[in-house]
N, C-alpha and C positions, 0 to 999 in steps of 0.2 A: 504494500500500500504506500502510496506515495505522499499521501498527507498522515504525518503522525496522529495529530491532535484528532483526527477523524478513527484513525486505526484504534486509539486509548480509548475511545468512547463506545465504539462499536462491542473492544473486547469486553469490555465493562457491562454493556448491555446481553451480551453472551454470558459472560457470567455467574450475572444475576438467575438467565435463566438454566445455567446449567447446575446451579444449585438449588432451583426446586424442581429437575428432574432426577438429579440425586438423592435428595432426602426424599422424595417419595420411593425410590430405589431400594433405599439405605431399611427402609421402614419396614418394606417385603424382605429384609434379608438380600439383596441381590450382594454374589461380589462378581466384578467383572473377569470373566476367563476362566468362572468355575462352573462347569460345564453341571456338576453333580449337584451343584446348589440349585441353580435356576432352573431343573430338571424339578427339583424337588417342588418348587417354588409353584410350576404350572401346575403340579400333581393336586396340593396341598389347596388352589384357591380355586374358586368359582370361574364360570368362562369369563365373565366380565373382566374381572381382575385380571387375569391371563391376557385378555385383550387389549387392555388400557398398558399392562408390564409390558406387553410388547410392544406397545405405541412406545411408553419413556423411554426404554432400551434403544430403539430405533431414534429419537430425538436427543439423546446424551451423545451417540456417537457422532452424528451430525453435527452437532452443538460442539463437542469436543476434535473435531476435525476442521473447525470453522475456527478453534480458538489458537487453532496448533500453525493453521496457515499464516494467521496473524500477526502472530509472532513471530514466525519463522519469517515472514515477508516485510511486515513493519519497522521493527528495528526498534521497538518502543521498549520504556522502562515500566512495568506494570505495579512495582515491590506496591506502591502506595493502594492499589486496588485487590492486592494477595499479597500480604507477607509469609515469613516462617509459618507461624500460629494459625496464619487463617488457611495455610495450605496442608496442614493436617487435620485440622479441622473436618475440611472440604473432602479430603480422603480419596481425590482422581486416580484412575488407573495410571499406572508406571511410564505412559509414554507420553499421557499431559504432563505429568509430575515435573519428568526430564526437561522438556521444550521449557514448561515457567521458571525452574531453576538455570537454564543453562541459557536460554534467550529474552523470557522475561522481564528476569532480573541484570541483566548481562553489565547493563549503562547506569543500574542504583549506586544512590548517591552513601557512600559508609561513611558512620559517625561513629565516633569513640565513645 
């Protein structure tokens, strides 16, 4: 993305909503890439539920694919929109985790 201040905003609006496709995630038990859990997961709930888990599942990766390009493309400093604490918190699978520590955060500003 070629205008930063456009890029920060977007991701921030990305975000926001990939945090209430996770905590409704987080809420069913999902963890990402365990194939036995979320096996379990359709077993255990009604069709509805199973239908809607597959809508979030299908909108976090897209959402998390959309946050990954952004970074990787924008060149922005995010820390002030995720820190340390709010990125365990948030609890992303291992390939968003990587991109906001290693691009992210790349150009934050360290205090002593």
């Amino acid at each position: 993305m070629k205008q930063p201040d456009f890029a920060k905003w977007y991701f921030y609006q990305l975000l926001k909503k990939y945090e209430g496709e996770q905590l409704y995630l987080n809420e069913l038990g999902y963890v990402y890439g365990n194939e036995e859990k979320t096996n379990e997961i359709v077993k255990k709930q009604p069709g509805y539920v199973v239908k809607i888990f597959e809508e979030k599942m299908g909108n976090e990766l897209k959402i998390r694919t959309r946050m990954m390009k952004i970074l990787r493309d924008g060149k922005i400093n995010i820390y002030e929109y995720i820190n340390k604490e709010q990125l365990e918190k948030l609890n992303p699978p291992e390939d968003l985790r990587t991109v906001i520590e290693k691009l992210g955060w790349k150009n934050r500003t360290h205090t002593a």
